[in-house]
C-alpha positions as CSV (number, residue, x, y, z in Angstrom):
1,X,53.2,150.1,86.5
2,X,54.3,146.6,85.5
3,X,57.0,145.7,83.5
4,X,57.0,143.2,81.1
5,X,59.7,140.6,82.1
6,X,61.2,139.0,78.2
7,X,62.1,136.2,79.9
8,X,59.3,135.4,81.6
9,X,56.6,136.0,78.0
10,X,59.0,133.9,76.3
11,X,58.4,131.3,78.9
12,X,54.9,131.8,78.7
13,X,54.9,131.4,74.9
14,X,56.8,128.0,75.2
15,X,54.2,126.6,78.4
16,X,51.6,127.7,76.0
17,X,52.9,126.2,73.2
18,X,53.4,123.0,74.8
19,X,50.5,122.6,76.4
20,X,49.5,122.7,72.2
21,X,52.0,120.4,71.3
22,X,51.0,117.7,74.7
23,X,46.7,118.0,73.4
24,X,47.7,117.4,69.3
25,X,49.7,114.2,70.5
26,X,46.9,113.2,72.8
27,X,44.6,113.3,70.1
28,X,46.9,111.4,67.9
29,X,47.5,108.2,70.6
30,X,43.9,108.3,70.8
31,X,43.4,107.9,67.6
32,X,46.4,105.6,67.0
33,X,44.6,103.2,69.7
34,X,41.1,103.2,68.8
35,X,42.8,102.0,65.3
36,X,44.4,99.3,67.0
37,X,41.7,98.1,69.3
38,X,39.6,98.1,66.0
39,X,42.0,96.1,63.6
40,X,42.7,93.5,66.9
41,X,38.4,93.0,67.3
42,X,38.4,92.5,63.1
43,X,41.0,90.1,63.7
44,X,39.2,88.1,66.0
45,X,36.0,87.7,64.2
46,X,33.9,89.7,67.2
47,X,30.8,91.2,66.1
48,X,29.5,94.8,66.0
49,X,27.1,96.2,68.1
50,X,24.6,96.7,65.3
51,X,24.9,92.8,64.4
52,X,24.6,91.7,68.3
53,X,21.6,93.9,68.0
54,X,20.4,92.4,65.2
55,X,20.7,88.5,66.4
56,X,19.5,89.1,69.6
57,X,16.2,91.1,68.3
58,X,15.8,87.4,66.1
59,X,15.9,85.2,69.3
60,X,13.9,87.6,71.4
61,X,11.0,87.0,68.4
62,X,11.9,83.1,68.0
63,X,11.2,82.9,71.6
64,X,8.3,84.1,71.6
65,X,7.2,82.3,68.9
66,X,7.8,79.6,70.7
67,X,6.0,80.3,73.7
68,X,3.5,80.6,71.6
69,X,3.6,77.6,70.2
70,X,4.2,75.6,73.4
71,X,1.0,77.1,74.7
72,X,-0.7,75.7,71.1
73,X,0.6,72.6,72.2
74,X,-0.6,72.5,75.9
75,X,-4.2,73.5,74.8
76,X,-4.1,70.8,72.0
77,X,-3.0,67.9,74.6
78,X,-5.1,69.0,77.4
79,X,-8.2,68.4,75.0
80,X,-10.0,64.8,75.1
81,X,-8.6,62.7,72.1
82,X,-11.7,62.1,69.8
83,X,-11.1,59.0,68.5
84,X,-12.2,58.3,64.3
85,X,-14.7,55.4,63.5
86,X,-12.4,53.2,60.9
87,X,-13.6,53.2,57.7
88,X,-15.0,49.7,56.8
89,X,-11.7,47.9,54.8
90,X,-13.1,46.8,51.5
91,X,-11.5,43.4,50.6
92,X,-10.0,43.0,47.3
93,X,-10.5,40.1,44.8
């Protein structure tokens, strides 16, 4: 049969109640950091991932249209200029 030591259960409790006491205060400095590191990027004006998102979905488009564009402009150029007849200038009395 086995005996239960008090000493050792009582030193059980307390590694077991430590090892409570060590996660709750990780937790906490996790927390406590994330804070910080969040307050310190507000503070310098850095932008959020939605707004980088954002920005960089409106220059993807604007560069397209632009492409776009350029090719407009290539086909426009590479066509023969057809020149206008001048219309006869009336003179005035």
């Amino acid at each position: 049969m086995q005996t239960r030591n008090k000493v050792l259960d009582d030193i059980s409790h307390l590694f077991t109640n430590a090892m409570g006491v060590a996660q709750g205060a990780k937790d906490e400095a996790n927390t406590a950091m994330k804070s910080w590191v969040d307050r310190w990027m507000a503070d310098r004006d850095f932008v959020s991932r939605e707004e980088f998102d954002a920005v960089r979905a409106m220059a993807q488009k604007a560069r397209e249209e632009n492409e776009a564009l350029k090719a407009r402009l290539d086909a426009l150029e590479s066509k023969p200029a057809v020149k206008k007849k001048a219309a006869p200038r009336s003179k005035k009395a």
